[in-house]
BALUMZA-554615 format. One line per field, with one value per residue (C-alpha): residue number from 1; x, y, z. Coordinates in Angstrom, 1 decimal. Layout:
residues N
k: c(NUM; ...)
X: c(X; ...)
Y: c(Y; ...)
Z: c(Z; ...)
END
This chain:
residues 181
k: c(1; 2; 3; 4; 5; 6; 7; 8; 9; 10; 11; 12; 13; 14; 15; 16; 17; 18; 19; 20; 21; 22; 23; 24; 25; 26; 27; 28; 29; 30; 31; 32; 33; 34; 35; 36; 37; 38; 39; 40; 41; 42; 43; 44; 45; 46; 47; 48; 49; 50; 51; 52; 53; 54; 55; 56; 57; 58; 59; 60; 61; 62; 63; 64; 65; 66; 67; 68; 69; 70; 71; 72; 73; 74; 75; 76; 77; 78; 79; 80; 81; 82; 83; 84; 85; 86; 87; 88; 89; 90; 91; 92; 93; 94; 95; 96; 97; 98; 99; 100; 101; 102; 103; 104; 105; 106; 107; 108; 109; 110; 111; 112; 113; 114; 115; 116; 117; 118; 119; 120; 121; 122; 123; 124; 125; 126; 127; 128; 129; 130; 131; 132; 133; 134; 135; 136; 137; 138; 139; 140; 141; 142; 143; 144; 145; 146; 147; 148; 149; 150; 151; 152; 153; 154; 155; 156; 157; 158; 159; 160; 161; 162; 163; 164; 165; 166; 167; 168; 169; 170; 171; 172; 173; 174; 175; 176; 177; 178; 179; 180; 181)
X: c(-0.2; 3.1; 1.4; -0.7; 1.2; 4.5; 6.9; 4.2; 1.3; -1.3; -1.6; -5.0; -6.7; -9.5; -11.0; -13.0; -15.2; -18.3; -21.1; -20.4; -16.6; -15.3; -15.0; -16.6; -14.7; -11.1; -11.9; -12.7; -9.9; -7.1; -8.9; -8.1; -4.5; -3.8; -6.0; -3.6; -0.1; 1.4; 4.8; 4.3; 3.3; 3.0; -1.1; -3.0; -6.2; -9.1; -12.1; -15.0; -18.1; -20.5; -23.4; -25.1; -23.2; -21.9; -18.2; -18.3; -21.9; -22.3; -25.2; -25.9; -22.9; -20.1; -18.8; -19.1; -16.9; -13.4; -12.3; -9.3; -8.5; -7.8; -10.9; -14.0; -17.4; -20.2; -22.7; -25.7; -24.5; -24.4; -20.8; -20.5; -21.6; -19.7; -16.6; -16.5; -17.8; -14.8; -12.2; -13.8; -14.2; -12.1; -8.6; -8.5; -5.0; -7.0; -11.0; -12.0; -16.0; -18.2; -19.4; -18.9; -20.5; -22.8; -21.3; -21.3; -19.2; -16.2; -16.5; -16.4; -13.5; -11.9; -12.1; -10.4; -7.7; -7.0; -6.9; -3.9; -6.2; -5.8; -8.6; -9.6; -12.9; -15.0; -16.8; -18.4; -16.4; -14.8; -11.8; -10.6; -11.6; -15.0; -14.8; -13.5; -16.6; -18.7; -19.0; -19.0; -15.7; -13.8; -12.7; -11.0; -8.6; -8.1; -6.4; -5.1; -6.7; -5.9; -2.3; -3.2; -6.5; -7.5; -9.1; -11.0; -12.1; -13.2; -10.2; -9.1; -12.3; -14.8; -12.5; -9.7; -6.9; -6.0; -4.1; -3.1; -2.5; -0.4; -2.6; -1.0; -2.3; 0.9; 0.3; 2.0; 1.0; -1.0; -2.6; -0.9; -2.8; -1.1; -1.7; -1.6; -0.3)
Y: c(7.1; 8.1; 10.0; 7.1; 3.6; 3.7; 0.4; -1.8; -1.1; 1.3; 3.3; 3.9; 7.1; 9.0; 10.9; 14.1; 15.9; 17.8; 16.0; 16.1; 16.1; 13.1; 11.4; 7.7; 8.4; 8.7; 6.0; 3.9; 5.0; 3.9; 0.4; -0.1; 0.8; -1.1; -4.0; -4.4; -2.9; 0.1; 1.4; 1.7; -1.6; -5.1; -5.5; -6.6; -8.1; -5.5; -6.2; -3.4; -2.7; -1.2; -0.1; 1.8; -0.1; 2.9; 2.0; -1.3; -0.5; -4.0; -5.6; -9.8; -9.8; -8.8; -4.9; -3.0; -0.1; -1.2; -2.0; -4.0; -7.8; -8.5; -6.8; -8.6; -6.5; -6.9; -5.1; -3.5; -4.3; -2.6; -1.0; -2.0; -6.3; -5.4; -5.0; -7.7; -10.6; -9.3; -10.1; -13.1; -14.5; -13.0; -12.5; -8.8; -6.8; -3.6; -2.6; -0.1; 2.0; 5.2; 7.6; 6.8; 8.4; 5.9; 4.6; 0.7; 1.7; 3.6; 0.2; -1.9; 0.4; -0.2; -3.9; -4.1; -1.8; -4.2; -7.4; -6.0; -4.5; -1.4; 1.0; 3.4; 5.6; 8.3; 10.6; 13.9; 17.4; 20.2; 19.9; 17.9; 20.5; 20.0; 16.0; 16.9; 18.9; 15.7; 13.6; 10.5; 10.7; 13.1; 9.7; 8.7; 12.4; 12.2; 8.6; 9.1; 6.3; 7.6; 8.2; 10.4; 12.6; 13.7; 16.5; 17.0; 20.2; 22.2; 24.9; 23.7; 22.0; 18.9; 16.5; 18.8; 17.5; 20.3; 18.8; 15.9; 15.8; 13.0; 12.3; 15.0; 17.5; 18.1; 19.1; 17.1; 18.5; 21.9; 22.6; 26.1; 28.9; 31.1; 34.4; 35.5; 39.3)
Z: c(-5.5; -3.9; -1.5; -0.5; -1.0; 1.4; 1.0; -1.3; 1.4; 1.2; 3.7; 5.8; 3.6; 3.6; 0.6; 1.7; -0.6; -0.9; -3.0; -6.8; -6.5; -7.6; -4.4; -5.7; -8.8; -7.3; -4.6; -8.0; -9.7; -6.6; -6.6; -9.9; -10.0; -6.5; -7.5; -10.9; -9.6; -10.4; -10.3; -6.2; -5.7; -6.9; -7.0; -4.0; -3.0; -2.6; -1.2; -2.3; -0.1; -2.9; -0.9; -3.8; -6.9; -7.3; -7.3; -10.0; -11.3; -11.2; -13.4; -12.6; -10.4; -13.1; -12.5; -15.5; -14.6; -14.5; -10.6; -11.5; -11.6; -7.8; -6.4; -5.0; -4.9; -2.5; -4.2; -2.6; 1.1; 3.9; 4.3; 8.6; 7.6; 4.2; 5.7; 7.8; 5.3; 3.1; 6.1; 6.7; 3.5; 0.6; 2.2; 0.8; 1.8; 1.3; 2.0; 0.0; 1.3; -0.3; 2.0; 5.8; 8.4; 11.0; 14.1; 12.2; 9.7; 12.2; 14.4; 11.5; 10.0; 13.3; 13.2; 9.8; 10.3; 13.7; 11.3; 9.4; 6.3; 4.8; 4.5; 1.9; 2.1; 1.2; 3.7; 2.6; 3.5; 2.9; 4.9; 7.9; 10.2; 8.7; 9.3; 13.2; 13.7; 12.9; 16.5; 14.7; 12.6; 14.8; 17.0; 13.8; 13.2; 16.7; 17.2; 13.9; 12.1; 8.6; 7.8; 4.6; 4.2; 0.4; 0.0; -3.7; -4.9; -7.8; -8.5; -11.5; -12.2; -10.7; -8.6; -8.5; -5.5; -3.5; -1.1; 0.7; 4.5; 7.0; 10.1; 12.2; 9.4; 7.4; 4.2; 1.9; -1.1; -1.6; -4.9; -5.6; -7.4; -10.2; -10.7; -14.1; -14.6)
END
């Protein structure tokens, strides 16, 4: 969190993993803790896209995975019309979406970040180099959408953070590997 939360506001990040690495489960995880407050930040609103009811695993419209008592779900909506109900109709401070990658959901992720939202996401990667080789999302590492990029791992086991970059690429943090003699 001190990485990602800078003077009570969250800043723009993106969470880059490949599949099976604890992407949807960190991105759950940060919801929670900014939805209820933390020692960062007093809690805020959070407004979750859950395309696949992945992130709340709601059942009859009540999450059953903990996502924190200031967050709002859609639930099986489309992440691009997801994003911009939430704006419109749940005041939400932060947007949080799994998995981006069309065209919709970088216009859409555009639109909220130029309503005054913060945005959390997910997009599937190895590195940020990876995600600039990608037509679609390189836009968003050029212009420097995300002020902090994530990147999850398996060194140290599944979902492993091994480091943390600003949007110029500055690493912030590095996991560092020991070597034992």
């Amino acid at each position: 969190l001190p990485y990602i939360i800078s003077n009570g506001r969250l800043l723009h990040t993106l969470i880059i993993s490949p599949p099976g690495c604890g992407k949807t489960t960190l991105l759950r995880d940060v919801v929670r803790l900014i939805s209820d407050g933390n020692s960062y930040s007093k809690g805020m609103n959070v407004g979750v896209v859950d395309e696949r009811s992945e992130i709340g695993a709601c059942h009859m419209g009540i999450p059953q995975n903990d996502v924190g008592m200031r967050t709002d779900i859609l639930d099986c909506c489309p992440k691009a019309s997801g994003m911009l109900m939430l704006l419109r109709s749940m005041n939400p401070r932060v947007i949080a979406v799994d998995e981006i990658g069309s065209r919709e959901d970088i216009d859409a992720i555009s639109y909220v970040i130029n309503a005054g939202c913060s945005i959390i996401a997910t997009v599937h990667g190895d590195s940020i180099d990876d995600i600039r080789t990608k037509p679609i999302l390189r836009k968003l590492v050029e212009e420097k959408v995300f002020r902090r990029y994530i990147v999850l791992g398996q060194s140290r086991g599944i979902g492993s953070v091994e480091s943390i970059f600003d949007e110029r690429g500055n690493e912030l943090y590095i996991h560092s590997y020991s070597v034992a003699n």
